[in-house]
C-alpha positions as CSV (number, residue, x, y, z in Angstrom):
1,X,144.0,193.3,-38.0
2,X,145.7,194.3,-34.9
3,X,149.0,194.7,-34.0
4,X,150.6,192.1,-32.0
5,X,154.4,192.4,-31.3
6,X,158.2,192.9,-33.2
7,X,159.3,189.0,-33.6
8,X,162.9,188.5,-34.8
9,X,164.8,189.2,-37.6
10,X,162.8,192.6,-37.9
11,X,159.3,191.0,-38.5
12,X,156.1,191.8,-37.2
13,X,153.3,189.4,-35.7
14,X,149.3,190.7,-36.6
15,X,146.4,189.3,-35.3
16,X,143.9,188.5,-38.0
17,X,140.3,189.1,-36.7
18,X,138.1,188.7,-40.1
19,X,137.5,186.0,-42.3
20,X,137.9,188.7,-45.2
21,X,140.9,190.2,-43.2
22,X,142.9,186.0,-44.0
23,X,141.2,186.1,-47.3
24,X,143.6,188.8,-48.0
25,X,146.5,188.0,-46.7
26,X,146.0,184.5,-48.0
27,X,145.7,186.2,-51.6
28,X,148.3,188.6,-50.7
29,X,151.2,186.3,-49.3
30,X,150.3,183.5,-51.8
31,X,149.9,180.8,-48.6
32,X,146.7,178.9,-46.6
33,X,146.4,181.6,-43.6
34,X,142.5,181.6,-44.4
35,X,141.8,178.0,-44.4
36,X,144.3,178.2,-40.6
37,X,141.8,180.7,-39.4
38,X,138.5,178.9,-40.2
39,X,139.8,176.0,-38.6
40,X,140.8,177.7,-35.1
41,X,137.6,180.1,-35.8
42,X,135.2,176.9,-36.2
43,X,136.8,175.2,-33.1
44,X,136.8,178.3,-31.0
45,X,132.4,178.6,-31.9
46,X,132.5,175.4,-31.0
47,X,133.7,175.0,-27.5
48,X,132.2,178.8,-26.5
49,X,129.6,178.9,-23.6
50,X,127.7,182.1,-23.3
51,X,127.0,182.8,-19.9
52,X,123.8,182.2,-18.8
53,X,121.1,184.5,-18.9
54,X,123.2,187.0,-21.4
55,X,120.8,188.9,-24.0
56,X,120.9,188.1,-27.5
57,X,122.9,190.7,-29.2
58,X,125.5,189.9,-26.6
59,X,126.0,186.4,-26.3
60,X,128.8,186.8,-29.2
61,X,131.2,188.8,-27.9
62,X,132.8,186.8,-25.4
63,X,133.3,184.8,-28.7
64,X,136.2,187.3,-29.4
C-alpha cells in the first residue's frame, strides 16, 4: 500500500497494490474494495502490451 495524498475532511487516499493488500482492507473496513480492484486489475492485464522483444521476467512490470 502506498501513500497517495491528504483528501478533505482530514482523510487520507492509499493506493492498494496486492490482491491480499484489498483482501484486507475489504475485511477490515467491512465494504467490496477487493472485488473493485479485481475488476480494474483484470481490465488493466487485459488491455497491457509488453513491448516487443522484452525478456520474460520483464514483460510484467510495465503491468504496474
Amino acid at each position: 500500500m502506498q501513500y497517495v495524498c491528504d483528501a478533505p475532511g482530514g482523510k487520507t487516499w492509499f493506493r492498494l497494490e496486492t490482491d491480499a493488500e484489498a483482501e484486507a482492507e475489504s475485511a477490515l473496513m467491512r465494504h467490496a474494495v477487493d472485488k473493485y480492484f479485481r475488476r480494474h486489475l483484470a481490465a488493466a492485464r487485459e488491455s497491457y502490451r509488453a513491448p516487443a522483444g522484452a525478456p520474460a521476467f520483464e514483460r510484467d512490470i510495465g503491468l504496474k
